[in-house]
C-alpha positions in Angstrom: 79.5 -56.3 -8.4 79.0 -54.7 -4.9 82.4 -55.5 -4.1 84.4 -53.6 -7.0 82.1 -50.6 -6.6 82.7 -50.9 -3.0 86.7 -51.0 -3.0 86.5 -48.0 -6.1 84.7 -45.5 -3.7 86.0 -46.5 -0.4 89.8 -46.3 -1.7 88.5 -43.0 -3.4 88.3 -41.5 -0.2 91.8 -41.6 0.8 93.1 -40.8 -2.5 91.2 -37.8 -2.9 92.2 -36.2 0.6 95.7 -36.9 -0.2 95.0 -34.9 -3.3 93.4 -32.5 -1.2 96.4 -32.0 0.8 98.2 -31.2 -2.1 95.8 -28.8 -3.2 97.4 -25.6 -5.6 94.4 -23.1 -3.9 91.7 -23.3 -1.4 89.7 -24.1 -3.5 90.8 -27.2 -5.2 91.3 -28.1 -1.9 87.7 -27.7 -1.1 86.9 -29.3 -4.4 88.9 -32.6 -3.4 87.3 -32.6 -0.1 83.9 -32.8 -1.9 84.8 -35.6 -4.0 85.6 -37.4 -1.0 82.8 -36.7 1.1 80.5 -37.7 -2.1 82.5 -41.2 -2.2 82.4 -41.5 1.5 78.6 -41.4 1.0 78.7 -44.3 -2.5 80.6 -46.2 0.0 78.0 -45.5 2.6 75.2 -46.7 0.4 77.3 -49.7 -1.1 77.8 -50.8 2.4 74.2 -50.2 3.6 73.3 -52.5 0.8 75.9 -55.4 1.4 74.1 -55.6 5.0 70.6 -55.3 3.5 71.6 -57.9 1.0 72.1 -62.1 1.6 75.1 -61.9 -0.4 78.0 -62.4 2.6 77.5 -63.1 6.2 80.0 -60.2 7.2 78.9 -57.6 10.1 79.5 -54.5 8.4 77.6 -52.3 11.3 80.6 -50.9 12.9 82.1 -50.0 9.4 78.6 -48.5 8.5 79.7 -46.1 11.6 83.1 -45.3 10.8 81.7 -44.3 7.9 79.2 -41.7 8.8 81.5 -40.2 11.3 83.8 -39.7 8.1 80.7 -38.2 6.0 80.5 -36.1 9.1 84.6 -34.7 9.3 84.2 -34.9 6.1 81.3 -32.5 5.4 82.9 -30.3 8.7 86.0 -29.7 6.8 84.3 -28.8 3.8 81.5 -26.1 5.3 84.1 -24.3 7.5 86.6 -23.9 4.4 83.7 -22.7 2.3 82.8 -20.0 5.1 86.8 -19.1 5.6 86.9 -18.8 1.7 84.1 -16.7 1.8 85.7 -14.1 4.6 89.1 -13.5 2.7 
């Protein structure tokens, strides 16, 4: 079901950054940033699909936006640790 797959990737997101936070190096950080930027983009897709589809009459346009600015912090945060990683 959209909906499961939906709430397992978009409650990924948050889970993973806190893990992030947490991070033991840089670069778990970095890896837990990833993970979240990849569910951001399931959750992306699964939403892109649940407009696309007849299955509910919700309005998931703004959401659809939220999202991609998150893919987009998301992705930022990611590159620039990477290229401060890289300096040290």
């Amino acid at each position: 079901m959209i909906s499961k797959q939906l709430l397992r990737s978009g409650t990924s997101i948050g889970a993973n950054i806190e893990e992030a936070l947490a991070g033991q190096s840089k670069r778990d950080f970095i890896s837990k940033m990833s993970i979240s930027s990849k569910e951001a983009r399931e959750t992306k897709y699964w939403l892109r699909l649940l407009k696309e589809s007849d299955l509910t009459n919700i309005d998931v346009t703004d959401i659809l936006s939220d999202i991609h600015e998150l893919i987009r912090l998301l992705t930022a945060i990611v590159k620039t640790s990477q290229q401060s990683l890289t300096k040290n």
